[in-house]
C-alpha positions in Angstrom: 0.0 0.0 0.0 1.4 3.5 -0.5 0.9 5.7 1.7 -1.9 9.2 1.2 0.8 11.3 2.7 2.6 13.8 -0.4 6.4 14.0 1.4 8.4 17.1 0.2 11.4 17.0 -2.4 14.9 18.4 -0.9 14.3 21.6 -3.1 10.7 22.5 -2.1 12.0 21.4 1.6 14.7 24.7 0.8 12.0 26.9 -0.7 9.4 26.7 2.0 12.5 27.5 4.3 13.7 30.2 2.9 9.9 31.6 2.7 9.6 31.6 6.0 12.6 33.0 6.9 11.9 35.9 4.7 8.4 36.2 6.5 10.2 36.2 10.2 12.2 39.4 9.0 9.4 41.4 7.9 8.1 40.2 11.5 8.5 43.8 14.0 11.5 42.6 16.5 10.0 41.7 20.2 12.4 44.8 21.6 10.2 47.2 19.7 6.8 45.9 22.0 9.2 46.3 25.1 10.2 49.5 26.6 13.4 49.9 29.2 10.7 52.1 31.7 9.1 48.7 32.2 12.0 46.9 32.8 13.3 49.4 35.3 9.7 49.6 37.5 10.0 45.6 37.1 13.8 45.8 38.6 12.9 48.2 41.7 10.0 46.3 42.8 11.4 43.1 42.7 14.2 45.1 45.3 11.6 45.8 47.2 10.2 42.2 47.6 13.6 41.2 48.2 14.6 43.5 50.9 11.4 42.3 52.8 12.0 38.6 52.5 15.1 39.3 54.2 12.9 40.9 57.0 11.0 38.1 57.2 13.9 35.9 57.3 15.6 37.6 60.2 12.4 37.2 62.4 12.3 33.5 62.3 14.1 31.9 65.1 17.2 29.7 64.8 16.6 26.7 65.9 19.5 24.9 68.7 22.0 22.9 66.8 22.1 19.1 66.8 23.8 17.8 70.2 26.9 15.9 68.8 26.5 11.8 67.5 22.9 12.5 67.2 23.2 12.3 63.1 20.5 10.5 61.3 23.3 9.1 58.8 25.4 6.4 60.2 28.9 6.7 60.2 30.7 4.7 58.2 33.6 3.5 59.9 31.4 2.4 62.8 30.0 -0.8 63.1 25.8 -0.9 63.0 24.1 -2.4 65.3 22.4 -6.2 64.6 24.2 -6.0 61.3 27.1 -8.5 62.3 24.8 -10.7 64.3 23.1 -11.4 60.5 26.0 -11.4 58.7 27.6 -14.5 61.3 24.1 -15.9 60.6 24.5 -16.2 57.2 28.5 -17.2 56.8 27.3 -20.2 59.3 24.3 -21.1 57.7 
């Protein structure tokens, strides 16, 4: 069966590109719908915000640090406990 679908020679595949990259020039830029006034309003309240997160930062508590060996990762180079036990358990077995 062949299939319904037309596919496109390698030079009409070059003219449709080159079509539409003349079509995207003659587009207006994105910088012309932007102005720098809205960038600078946009810069000086996002200071603001910033400037009172840090206030909100600086009124929350610390909480005490961690007394020492009271990790909840296990140190490496220590043994585990019950983990020999099975291992014997198993050598034996």
């Amino acid at each position: 069966m062949s299939s319904s679908r037309k596919y496109l020679s390698g030079s009409e595949k070059r003219k449709r590109k080159r079509e539409t990259e003349e079509k995207n020039k003659k587009l207006p830029k994105i910088s012309q719908y932007l102005k720098n006034d809205d960038f600078k309003n946009e810069n000086s309240s996002e200071q603001c915000s910033k400037s009172e997160d840090l206030d909100r930062i600086k009124s929350i508590p610390e909480l005490p640090d961690a007394e020492p060996n009271t990790s909840v990762y296990p140190d490496p180079e220590q043994p585990q406990q019950g983990t020999s036990k099975m291992k014997e358990k198993y050598i034996l077995a």
